[in-house]
Residue, then its C-alpha position, 0 to 999 in steps of 0.5 A: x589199410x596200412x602198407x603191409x597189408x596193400x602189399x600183402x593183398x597184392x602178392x596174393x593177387x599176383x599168385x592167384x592170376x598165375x594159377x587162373x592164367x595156368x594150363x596143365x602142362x602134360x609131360x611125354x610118355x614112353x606109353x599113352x592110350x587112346x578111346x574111342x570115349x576119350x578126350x584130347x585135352x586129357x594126358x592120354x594115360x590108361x585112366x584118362x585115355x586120348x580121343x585120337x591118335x593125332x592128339x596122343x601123338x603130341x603127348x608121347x615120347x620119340x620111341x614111345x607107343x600108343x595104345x588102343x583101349x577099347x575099339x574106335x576110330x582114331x583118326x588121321x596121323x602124321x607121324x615125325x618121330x620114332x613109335x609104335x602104335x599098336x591096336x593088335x588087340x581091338x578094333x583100331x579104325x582109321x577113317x581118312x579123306x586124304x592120306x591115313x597115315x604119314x610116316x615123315x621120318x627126320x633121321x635115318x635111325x628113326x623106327x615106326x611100326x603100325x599094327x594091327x589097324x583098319x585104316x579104310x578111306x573116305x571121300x576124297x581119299x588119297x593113300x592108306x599109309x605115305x611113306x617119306x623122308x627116311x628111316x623105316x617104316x613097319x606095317x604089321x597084321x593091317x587092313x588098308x583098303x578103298x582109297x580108290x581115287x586116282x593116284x591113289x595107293x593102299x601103301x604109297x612108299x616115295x622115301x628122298x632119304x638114302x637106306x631107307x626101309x619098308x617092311x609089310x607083313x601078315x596085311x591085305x590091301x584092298x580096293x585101292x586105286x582108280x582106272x588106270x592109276x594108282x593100285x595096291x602099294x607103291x614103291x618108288x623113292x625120290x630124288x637121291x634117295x633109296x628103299x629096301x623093302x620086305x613084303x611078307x604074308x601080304x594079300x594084295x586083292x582086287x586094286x584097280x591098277x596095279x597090285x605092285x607098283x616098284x619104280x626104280x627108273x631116277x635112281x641109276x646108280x644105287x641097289x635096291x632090293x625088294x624081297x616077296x615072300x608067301x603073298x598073292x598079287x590078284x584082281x588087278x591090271x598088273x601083279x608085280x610091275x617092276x621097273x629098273x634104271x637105264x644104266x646098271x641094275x639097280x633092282x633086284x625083285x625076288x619072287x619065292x613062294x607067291x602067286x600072281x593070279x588073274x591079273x587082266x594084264x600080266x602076272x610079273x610085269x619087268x622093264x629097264x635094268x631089273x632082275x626078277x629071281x623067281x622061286x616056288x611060285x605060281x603065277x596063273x590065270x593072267x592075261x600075261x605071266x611073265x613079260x619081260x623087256x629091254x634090259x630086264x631078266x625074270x629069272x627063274x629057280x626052276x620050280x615055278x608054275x606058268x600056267x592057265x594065263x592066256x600068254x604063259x610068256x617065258x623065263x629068261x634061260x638059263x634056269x638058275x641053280x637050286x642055293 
């Protein structure tokens, strides 16, 4: 064979080992699915969908979205960037030994919102949904229930990051917690950082500890504000713990249009530098209703119902005016 045809020979070989060698590189989408007959080895489009959420995350874009196709259990998820998973319209699941979900957010301007999830714990579980780092984390329409080993909770929120944001709405979050530890959800930021959170139209039912958990006892000189609306604290030790620093108030708790009911314990539960206002609301059939101590107030609107619990206990006077 002459030389032109080694040469040609050899260039044919080089690019055919390029194409074997080759795998499909998948470029991020703004949108991507998830089914429960998926594969993770696919792009996770609509017509060759991925097989979990872990596998989909990888394949979208920082503000994109994942959709569920049809209904399945997806799996556990760390999630490190801004985006929506959204499963409104058919069975999301996931089923998770350890944590479901992790929301560890890098910026302060980073955004994750979950919807429509039944995220359900197995053996040896941890938490529903671990929110850290920083940013804002939106929980919407879930169902989070039986992570129920010790120190465990349905939402466990312990952000290092200052500002951030835990918004939960339309949720029940059920059968979380162990004995004497763990409970509902968790609010508890660390180091420096800080959290602002919104609890709206949340069902907190029947955790082993304590429906409520808000500590803000290492962060002494920031505010931080948690605001409840229509939603119940039921079934637990305690309904709504919350626990302020030892020097200025640095939590502010508002109460409007709840209930705390048949919590063996106490109903609204506060200590250290922590102010409760509470407004059109019910808290019944507790051991306590409200207990207050040190520094704390429980504060209330004037239109509450304290009856039915063992111990009423009293609002701190006077009655604050109607805005």
């Amino acid at each position: 064979m002459n030389r032109f045809g080694t040469r040609g020979l050899a260039v044919s070989a080089a690019i055919l080992s390029l194409c074997v060698s080759a795998t499909p590189a998948f470029a991020q989408a703004t949108r991507t699915w998830v089914s429960g007959v998926g594969d993770d080895v696919n792009p996770c489009s609509r017509t060759a969908p991925c097989k979990t959420f872990a596998g989909a995350i990888s394949k979208t874009a920082a503000g994109g979205e994942i959709n569920c196709l049809d209904p399945g259990g997806f799996g556990a998820v760390t999630i490190n960037k801004s985006l929506v998973i959204d499963c409104h319209y058919t069975e999301g699941g996931v089923l998770a030994g350890g944590n479901g979900i992790v929301v560890n957010l890098p910026l302060a301007t980073d955004t994750v919102v979950i919807r429509g999830l039944d995220i359900f714990g197995v053996n040896p579980p941890s938490n529903g949904v671990r929110f850290i780092g920083q940013g804002s984390l939106h929980i919407e329409d879930c169902v989070i229930r039986r992570f129920n080993a010790a120190n465990s909770f349905g939402v466990s929120a312990q952000p290092s990051g200052t500002g951030a944001k835990l918004f939960i709405t339309g949720t029940t979050i059920t059968q979380n917690g162990n004995g004497a530890t763990g409970g509902g959800i968790l609010i508890q930021p660390t180091g420096t950082g800080t959290v602002n959170a919104s609890l709206r139209n949340v069902n907190v039912y029947n955790n082993a500890n304590e429906a409520l958990h808000i500590d803000a006892q290492a962060n002494t000189a920031s505010f931080q504000q948690v605001a409840i609306e229509n939603s119940d604290f039921a079934g637990s030790t305690n309904g709504v713990n919350g626990i302020g620093g030892a020097g200025g108030a640095n939590l502010i708790v508002s109460f409007i249009r709840s209930r705390a009911m048949n919590n063996s314990s106490n109903g609204l539960l506060a200590s250290g530098h922590v102010v409760f206002l509470v407004g059109d609301s019910s808290i019944t059939g507790n051991g306590t209703g409200v207990s207050l101590s040190g520094l704390a107030n429980i504060d209330s609107y004037g239109d509450n119902h304290v009856n039915g619990n063992n111990v009423d206990g009293t609002f701190t006077p006077p009655v604050l005016p109607h805005k």
